[in-house]
Legacy VTK file of the C-alpha trace (Angstrom):
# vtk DataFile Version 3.0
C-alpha trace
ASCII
DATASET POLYDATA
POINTS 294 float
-71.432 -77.440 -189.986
-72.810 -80.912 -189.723
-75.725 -80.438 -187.313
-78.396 -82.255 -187.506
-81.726 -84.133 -185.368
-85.392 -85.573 -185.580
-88.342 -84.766 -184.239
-89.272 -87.617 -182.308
-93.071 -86.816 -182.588
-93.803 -86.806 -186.562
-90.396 -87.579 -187.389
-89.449 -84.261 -189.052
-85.884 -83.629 -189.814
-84.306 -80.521 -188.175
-81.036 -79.428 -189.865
-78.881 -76.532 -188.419
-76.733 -74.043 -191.373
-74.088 -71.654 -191.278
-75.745 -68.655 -191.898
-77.854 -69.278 -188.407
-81.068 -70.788 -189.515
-82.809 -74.195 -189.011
-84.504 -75.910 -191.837
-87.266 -78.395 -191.194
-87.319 -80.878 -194.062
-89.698 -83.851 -195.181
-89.130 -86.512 -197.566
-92.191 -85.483 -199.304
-90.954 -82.490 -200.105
-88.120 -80.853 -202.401
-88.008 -77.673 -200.562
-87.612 -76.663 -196.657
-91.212 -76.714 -194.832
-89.970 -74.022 -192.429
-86.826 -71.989 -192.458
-85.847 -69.966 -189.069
-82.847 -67.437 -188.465
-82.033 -68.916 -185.075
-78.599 -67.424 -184.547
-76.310 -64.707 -185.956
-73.590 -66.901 -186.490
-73.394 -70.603 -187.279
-75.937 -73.175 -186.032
-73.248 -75.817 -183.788
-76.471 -77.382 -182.179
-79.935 -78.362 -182.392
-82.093 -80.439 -180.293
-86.062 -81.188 -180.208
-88.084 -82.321 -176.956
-89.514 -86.109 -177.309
-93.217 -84.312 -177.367
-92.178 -82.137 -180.476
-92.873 -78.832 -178.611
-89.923 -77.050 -177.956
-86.419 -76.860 -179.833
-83.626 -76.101 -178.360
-80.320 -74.435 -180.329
-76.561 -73.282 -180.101
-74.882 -70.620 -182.239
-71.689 -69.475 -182.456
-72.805 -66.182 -181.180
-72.447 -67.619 -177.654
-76.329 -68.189 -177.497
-78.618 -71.067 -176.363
-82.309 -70.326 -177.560
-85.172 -71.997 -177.023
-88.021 -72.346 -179.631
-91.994 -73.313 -179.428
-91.857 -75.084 -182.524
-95.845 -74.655 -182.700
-95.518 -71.119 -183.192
-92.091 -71.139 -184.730
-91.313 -68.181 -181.967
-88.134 -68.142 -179.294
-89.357 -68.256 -175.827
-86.171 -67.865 -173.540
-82.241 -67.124 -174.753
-79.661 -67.687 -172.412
-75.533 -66.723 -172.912
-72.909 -69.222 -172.126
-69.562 -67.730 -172.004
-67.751 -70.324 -174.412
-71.107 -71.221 -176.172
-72.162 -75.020 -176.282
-70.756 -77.370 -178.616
-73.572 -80.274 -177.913
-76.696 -80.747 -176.915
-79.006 -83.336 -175.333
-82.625 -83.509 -173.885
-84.285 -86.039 -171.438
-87.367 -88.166 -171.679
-88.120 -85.447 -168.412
-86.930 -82.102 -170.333
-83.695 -81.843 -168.886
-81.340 -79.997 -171.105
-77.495 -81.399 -171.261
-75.231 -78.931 -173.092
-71.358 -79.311 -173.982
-68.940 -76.362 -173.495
-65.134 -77.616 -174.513
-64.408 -79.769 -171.812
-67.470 -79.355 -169.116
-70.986 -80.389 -169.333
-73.523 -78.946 -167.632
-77.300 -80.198 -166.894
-79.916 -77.877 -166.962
-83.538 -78.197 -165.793
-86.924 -75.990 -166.736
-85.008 -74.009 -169.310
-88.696 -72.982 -171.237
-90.703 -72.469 -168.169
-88.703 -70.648 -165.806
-85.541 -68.260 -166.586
-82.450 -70.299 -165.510
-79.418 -68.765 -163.758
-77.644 -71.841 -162.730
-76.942 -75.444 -163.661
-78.571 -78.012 -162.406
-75.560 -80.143 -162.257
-71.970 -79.882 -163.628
-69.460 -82.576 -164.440
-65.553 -81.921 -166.233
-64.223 -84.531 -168.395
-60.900 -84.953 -169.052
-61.240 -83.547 -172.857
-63.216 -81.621 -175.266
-66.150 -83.404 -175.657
-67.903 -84.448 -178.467
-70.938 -86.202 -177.992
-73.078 -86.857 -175.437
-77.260 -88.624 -175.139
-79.786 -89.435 -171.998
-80.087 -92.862 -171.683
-83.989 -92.994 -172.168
-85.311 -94.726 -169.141
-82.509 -94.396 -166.942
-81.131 -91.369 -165.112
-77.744 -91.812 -167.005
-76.307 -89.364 -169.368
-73.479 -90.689 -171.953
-70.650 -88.235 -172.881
-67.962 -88.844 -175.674
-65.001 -86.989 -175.162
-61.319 -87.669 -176.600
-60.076 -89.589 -173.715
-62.918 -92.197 -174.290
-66.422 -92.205 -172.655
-67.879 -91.036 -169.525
-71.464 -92.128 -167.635
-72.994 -89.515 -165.732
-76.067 -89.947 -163.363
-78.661 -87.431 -163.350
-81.037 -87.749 -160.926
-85.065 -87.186 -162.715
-83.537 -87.660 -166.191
-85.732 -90.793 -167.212
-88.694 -91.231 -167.594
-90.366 -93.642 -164.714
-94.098 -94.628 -165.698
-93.258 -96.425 -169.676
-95.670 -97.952 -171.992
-95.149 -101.176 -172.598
-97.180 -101.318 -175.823
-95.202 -98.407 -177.254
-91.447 -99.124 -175.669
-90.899 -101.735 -173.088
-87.353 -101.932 -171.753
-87.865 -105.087 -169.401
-89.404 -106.613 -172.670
-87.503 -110.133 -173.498
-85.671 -111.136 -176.672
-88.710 -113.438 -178.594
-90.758 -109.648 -177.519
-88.167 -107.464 -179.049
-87.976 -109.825 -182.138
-91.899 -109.569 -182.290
-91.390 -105.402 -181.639
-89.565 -105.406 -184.697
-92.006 -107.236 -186.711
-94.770 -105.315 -185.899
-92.520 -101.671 -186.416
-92.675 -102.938 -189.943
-95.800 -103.970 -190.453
-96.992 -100.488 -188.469
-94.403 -98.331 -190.783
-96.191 -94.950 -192.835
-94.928 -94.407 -195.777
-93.391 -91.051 -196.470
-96.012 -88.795 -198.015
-97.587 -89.520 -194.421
-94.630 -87.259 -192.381
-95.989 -83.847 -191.796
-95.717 -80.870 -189.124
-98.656 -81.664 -187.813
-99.190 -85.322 -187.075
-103.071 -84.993 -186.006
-103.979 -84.354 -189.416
-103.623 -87.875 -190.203
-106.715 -88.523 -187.736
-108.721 -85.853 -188.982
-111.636 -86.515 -191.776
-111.488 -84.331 -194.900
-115.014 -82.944 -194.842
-115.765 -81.334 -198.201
-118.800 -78.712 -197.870
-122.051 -78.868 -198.844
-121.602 -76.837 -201.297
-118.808 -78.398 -203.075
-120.574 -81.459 -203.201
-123.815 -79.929 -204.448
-122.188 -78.057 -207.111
-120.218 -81.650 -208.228
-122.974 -83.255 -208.280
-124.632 -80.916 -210.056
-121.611 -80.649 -212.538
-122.162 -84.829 -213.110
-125.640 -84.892 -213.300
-125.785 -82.239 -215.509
-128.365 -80.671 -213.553
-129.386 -79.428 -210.254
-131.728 -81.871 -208.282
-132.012 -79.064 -205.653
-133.716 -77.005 -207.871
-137.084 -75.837 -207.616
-139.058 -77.051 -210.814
-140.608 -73.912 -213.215
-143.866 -73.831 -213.025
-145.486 -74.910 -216.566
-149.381 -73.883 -216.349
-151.446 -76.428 -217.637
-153.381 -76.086 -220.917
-156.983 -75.215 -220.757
-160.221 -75.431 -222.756
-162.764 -73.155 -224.046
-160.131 -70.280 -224.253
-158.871 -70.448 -220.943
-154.818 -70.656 -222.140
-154.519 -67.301 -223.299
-151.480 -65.885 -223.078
-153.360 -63.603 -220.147
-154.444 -66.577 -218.442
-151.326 -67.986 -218.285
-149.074 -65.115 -216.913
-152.364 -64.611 -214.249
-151.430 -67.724 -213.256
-147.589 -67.578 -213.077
-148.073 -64.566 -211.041
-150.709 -66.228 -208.746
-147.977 -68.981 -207.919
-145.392 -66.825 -207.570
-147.214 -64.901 -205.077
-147.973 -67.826 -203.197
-143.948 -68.363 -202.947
-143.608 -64.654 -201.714
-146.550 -64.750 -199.258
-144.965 -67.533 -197.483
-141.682 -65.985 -197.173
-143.533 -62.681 -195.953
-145.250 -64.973 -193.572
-142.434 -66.591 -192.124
-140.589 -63.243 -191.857
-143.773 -61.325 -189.882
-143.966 -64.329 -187.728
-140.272 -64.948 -186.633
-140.354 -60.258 -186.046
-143.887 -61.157 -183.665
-142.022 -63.454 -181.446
-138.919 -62.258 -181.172
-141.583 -58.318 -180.179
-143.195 -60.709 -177.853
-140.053 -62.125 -176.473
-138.938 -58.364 -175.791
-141.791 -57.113 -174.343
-142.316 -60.173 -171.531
-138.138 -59.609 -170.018
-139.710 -55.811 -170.555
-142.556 -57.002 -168.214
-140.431 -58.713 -165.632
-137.794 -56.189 -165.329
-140.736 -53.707 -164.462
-141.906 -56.285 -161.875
-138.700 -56.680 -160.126
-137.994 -52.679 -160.387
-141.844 -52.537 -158.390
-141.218 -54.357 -155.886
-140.773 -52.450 -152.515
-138.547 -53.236 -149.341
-138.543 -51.847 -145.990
-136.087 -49.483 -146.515
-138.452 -47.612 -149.672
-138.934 -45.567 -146.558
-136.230 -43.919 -145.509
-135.389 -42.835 -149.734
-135.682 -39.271 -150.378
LINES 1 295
294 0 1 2 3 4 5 6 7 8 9 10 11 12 13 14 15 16 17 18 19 20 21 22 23 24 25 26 27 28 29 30 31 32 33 34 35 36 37 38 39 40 41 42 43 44 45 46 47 48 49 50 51 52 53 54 55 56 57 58 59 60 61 62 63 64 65 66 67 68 69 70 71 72 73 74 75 76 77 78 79 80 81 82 83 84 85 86 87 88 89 90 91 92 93 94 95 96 97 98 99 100 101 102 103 104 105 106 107 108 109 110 111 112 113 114 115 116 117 118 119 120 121 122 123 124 125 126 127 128 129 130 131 132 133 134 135 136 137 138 139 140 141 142 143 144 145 146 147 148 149 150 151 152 153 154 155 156 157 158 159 160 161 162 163 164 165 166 167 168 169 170 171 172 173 174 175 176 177 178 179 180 181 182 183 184 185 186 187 188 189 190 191 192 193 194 195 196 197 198 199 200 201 202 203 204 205 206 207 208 209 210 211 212 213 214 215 216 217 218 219 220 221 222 223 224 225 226 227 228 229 230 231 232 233 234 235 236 237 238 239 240 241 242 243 244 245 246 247 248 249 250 251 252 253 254 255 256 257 258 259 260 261 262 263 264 265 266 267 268 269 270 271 272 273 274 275 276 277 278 279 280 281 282 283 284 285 286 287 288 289 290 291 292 293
């Protein structure tokens, strides 16, 4: 089976298999990122929306699915009688698929449960290819008597961006276009599932950056010093004096813990007892119909 199509938002290969299931590859990688059993039978067609959301397959087992590619989970699944050979999908989500010799438009097909086509067209053989004209309301079919143009009405998209893709743009701006495609080209490593990562910073934590620089340093600048007691006259350094006196300092360290600790359990008392206070208050108060309670 020779099926195969890109993501048009971070330019991820999708490629449909015989044994059902889609692989999504990336040139920076020797293995499959993701690998999905789509179908029972043979994968004939895949094809991805142009915001990278939602993927939309054909199996030999008659089926047309449709994927959220951010959860890698089917959302509808729909059964064509002679299955669909092709598939297409607009700028504006419509969904072109190919059974032998008819081709059929469908519209909302991961929103809303379709029971009908949107719009229907026979050609005069099987066909075998078929892609929206992006801009335009045209859809192009390949078939073996030659090509066909169909017009789909809400198939293009009307509001473009010039900066991104102009089609009115002239020849000297297309050369230019070109240029600055180049110039504007990632390189490989860059292609991943999720294309946002590549404006996100890559925040280390605090810790990990205290404990390298602790690892460079050698030591930890963090660190509280040990206290060394200073040496005293007249027999005041005894090795009494000098444990007094580690113990004094360390009890300085605990009292001010203690004291933070009894001070943050008053407020938070006093804190309680006030909305205690005012919910007393408002219980107190009496209306004019205190009266009539039994």
């Amino acid at each position: 089976m020779d099926v195969m199509c890109q993501n048009p938002q971070n330019a991820i290969v999708h490629l449909g298999h015989s044994n059902g299931t889609v692989t999504l590859w990336s040139p920076n990688q020797k293995e499959a990122l993701v690998k999905m059993l789509c179908h029972q039978g043979a994968v004939r067609s895949v094809a991805v929306d142009k915001t990278g959301t939602y993927m939309v397959t054909s199996g030999m087992d008659k089926k047309l699915k449709v994927y959220d590619i951010r959860a890698f989970k089917p959302l509808k699944s729909y059964f064509l009688p002679a299955g669909a050979s092709c598939l297409s999908l607009s700028q504006r989500g419509l969904l072109s698929a190919a059974t032998g010799d008819i081709v059929q438009v469908y519209r909302d097909v991961w929103s809303t449960p379709v029971t009908k086509p949107y719009m229907a067209h026979r050609v005069q053989r099987t066909v075998w290819g078929m892609h929206f004209c992006p801009f335009e309301d045209v859809l192009g079919v390949g078939h073996g008597e030659g090509f066909t143009s169909m017009l789909i009405p809400g198939a293009g998209e009307p509001n473009f961006d010039g900066l991104d893709s102009n089609p009115y743009r002239s020849a000297k701006q297309r050369q230019e276009w070109e240029v600055k495609a180049l110039l504007e080209k990632i390189h490989p490593e860059l292609i991943t599932l999720d294309p946002t990562e590549l404006g996100q910073v890559d925040q280390a934590t605090f810790q990990q950056k205290h404990q390298d620089r602790v690892q460079a340093l050698g030591f930890d600048p963090l660190a509280k010093e040990k206290f060394i007691p200073r040496y005293k006259k007249k027999g005041r350094s005894s090795a009494g004096s000098i444990e007094r006196r580690k113990r004094q300092v360390a009890n300085e360290d605990l009292r001010e813990t203690v004291q933070q600790s009894s001070e943050d359990k008053m407020k938070i008392e006093k804190e309680r007892k006030e909305r205690e206070k005012k919910e007393v208050l408002l219980s107190s108060k009496k209306s004019a119909l205190d009266r009539f309670k039994k």
